[in-house]
N, C-alpha and C positions, 0 to 999 in steps of 0.2 A: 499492325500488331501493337505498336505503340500507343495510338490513340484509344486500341479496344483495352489496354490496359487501364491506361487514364479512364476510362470511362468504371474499367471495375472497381479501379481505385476510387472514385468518387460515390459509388454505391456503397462500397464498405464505408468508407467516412460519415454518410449520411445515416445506415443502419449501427452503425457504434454510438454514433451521438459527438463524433468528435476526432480532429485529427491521429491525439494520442491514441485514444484507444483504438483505432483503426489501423495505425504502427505496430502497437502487439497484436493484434490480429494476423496481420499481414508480414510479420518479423521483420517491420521495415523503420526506419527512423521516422521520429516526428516529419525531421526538417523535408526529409525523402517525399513523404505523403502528402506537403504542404504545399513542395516546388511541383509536384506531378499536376496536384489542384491547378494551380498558379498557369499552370502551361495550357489547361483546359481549358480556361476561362481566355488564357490570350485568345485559343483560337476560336473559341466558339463567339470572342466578342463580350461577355457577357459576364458580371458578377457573381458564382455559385453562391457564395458565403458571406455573409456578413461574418467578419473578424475580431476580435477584443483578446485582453489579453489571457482572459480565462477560459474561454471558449468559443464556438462556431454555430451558426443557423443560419437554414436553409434563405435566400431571398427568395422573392415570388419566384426569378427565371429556373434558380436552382430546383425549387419545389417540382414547377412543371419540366424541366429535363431529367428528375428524379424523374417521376412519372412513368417517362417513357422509357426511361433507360431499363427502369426494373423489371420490363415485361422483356425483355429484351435478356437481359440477365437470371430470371429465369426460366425462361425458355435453354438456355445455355445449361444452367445447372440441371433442368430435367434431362436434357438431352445425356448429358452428362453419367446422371444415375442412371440413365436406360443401360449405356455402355458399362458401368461399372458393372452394373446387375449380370451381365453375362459372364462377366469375369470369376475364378474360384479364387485366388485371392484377394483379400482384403488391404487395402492400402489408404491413406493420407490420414490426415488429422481429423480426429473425435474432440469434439466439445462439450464434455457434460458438467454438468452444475448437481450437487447434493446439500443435503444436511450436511452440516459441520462434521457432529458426531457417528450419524449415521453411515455419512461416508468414509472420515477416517476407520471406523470400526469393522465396516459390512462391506461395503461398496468396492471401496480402493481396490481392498487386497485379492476381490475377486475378479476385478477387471483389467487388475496387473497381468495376470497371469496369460493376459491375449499378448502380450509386446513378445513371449518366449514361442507361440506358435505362427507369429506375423511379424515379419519381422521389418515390411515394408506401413505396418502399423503405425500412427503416433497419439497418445494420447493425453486430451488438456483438461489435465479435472480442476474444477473450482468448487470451490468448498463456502458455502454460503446458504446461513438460515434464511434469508429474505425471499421472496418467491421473486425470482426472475422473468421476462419477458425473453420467450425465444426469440422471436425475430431482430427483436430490438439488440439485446447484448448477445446476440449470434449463435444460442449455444447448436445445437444437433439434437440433443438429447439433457431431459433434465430430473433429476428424481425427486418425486413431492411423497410425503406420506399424511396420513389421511382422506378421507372423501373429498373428492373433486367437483371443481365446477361446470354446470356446462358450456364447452364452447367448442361453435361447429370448427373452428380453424385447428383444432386440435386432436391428439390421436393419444388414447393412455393402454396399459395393458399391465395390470394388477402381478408383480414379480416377486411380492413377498408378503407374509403375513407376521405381525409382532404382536408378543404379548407383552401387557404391564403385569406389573408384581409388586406386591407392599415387600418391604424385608426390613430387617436392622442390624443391629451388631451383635454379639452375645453379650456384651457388657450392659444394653439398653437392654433388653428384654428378661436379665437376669434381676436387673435393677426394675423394672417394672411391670413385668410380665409382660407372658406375648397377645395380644388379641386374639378374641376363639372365632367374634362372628363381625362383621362389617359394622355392627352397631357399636362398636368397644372403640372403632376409630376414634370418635370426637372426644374421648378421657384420653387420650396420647399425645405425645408433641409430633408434629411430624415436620419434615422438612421441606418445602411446597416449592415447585416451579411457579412463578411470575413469569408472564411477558406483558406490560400496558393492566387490564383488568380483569385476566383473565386468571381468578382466584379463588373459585368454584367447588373445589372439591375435589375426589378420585372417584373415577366412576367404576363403578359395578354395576354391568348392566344383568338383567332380568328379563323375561317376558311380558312382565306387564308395564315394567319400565328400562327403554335400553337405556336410559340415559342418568340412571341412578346414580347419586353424588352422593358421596361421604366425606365434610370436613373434619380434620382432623384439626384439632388446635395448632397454629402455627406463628410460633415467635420469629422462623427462621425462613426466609425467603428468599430466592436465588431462581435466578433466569439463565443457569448453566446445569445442564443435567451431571456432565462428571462433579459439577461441585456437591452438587447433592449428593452420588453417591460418595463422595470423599468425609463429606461431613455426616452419614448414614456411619460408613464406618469408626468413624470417630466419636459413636455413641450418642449423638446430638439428636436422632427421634428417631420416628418410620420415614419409609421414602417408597414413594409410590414410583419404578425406572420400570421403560424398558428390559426383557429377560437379557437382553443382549449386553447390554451393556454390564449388567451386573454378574454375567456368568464368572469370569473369573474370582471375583472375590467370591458369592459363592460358592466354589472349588474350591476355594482357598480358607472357608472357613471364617472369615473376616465377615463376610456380613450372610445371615438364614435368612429365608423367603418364607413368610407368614399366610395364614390364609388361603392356603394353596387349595381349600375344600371349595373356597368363593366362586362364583361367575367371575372371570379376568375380562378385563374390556383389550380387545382384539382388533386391532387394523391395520388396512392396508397400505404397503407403501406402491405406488404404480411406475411408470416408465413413463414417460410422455415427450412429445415430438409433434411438427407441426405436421399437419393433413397434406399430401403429396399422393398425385398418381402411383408415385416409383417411390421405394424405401430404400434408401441408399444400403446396400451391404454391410457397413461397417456398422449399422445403428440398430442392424437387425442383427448382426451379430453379438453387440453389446447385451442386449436386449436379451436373448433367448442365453447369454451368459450365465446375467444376473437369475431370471428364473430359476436356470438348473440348478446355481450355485449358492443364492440366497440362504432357503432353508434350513441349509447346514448352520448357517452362523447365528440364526434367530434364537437360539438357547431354549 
């Protein structure tokens, strides 16, 4: 049992990218994950790792006992979800990764609500705009929103649909009027999401073009959607959000939603998880969650 451990412990290490992150993985100390290595390499004779002080990689032996160990290791975990699959409850740790925003807002509060009817449940949500690698940074499950790309190792299933919306503040639009038709955008200030050079416009799509862009003049630029809407209510131009995000102000009067006669550009956010014979319980559970429970919060 020992050695099958070291051996597991040496595939998490390698699919984390690194002793640390294979410690929170596993809720085990660096030094724990380090010495188990250590003990593997005494017996198999052999170097896994080259070592430095910032990090760890595979040597050639390491690579090729990688290799083998992981068919080995998944054959274990299949075996595994077959056993779970028969089971009615749901038990161990969820790994999912979202948007930042999306997740705090949408996501979280709908997937909490599993730990009050499971109670042998655990879940590890990570909050991050960069698009992650399942297998690599381990998650189970990951939520991307917009169209995806294709890859056969992959499995998505479409959970929610969101709309964009222009709006402002009553103080902006008293002070400059409001916009009647999408052509009125570029005489406005607006306040425009950046990320790198993606600074294009707000689309309204059409039929004969989905992918119709309207700049708006923009002084003010920001690569955080809540700042935009903070600085929307704060009178500072239009702001093309998510309805989601901006339902409560909204409600609350602080900022109108303009244009509402427009075509709104509409997309999907998906579910995604890596291709498996067996779907582990707990991912199908997440999954058919978020479906039911999305919609409601989309605004």
């Amino acid at each position: 049992m020992e050695q099958l451990k070291g051996i597991s412990i040496f595939v998490e290490a390698v699919e984390a990218g690194g002793f640390s992150a294979a410690a929170e993985r596993l809720h085990l100390t660096r030094s724990a994950v380090g010495k188990t290595i250590a003990r593997l390499e005494q017996r198999l004779g052999v170097r896994l790792f080259n070592r430095t002080t910032r990090m760890q990689s595979l040597t050639e032996e390491g690579r090729f006992f990688y290799e083998r160990c992981l068919r080995a290791v998944e054959e274990i975990r299949l075996r595994e979800a077959m056993l779970e699959s028969g089971r009615r409850d749901v038990r161990g740790r969820l790994r999912i990764s979202m948007p930042v925003l999306f997740g705090r807002h949408c996501i979280a509060p709908v997937l909490a609500r599993l730990l009050d009817e499971h109670p042998n449940l655990e879940l590890d949500l990570s909050f991050n705009d960069r698009i992650v690698d399942l297998l690599e940074d381990g998650f189970d499950l990951v939520i991307r929103n917009g169209p995806l790309k294709d890859n056969p190792d992959l499995m998505a299933r479409a959970i929610a649909r969101q709309r964009m919306t222009v709006c402002a503040s009553p103080a902006y639009l008293e002070k400059h009027g409001s916009p009647q038709t999408v052509f009125d955008i570029p005489r406005h200030e607006g306040i425009v999401y950046r990320r790198g050079d993606d600074d294009k416009g707000w689309i309204f799509p059409t039929a004969a073009d989905p992918g119709r862009r309207m700049p708006p003049k923009a002084r003010l630029r920001l690569d955080d959607l809540a700042s935009i809407s903070d600085a929307a209510v704060a009178g500072r131009g239009l702001a093309w959000l998510p309805c989601w995000l901006v339902r409560e102000e909204v409600l609350a009067g602080r900022l109108i939603q303009v244009l509402k006669q427009e075509p709104a550009n509409v997309f999907d956010a998906h579910a995604v998880w890596l291709r498996s014979p067996v779907m582990l319980p707990k991912v199908r559970l997440a999954i058919d969650t978020l479906a039911a429970g999305l919609p409601a919060m989309m605004g």
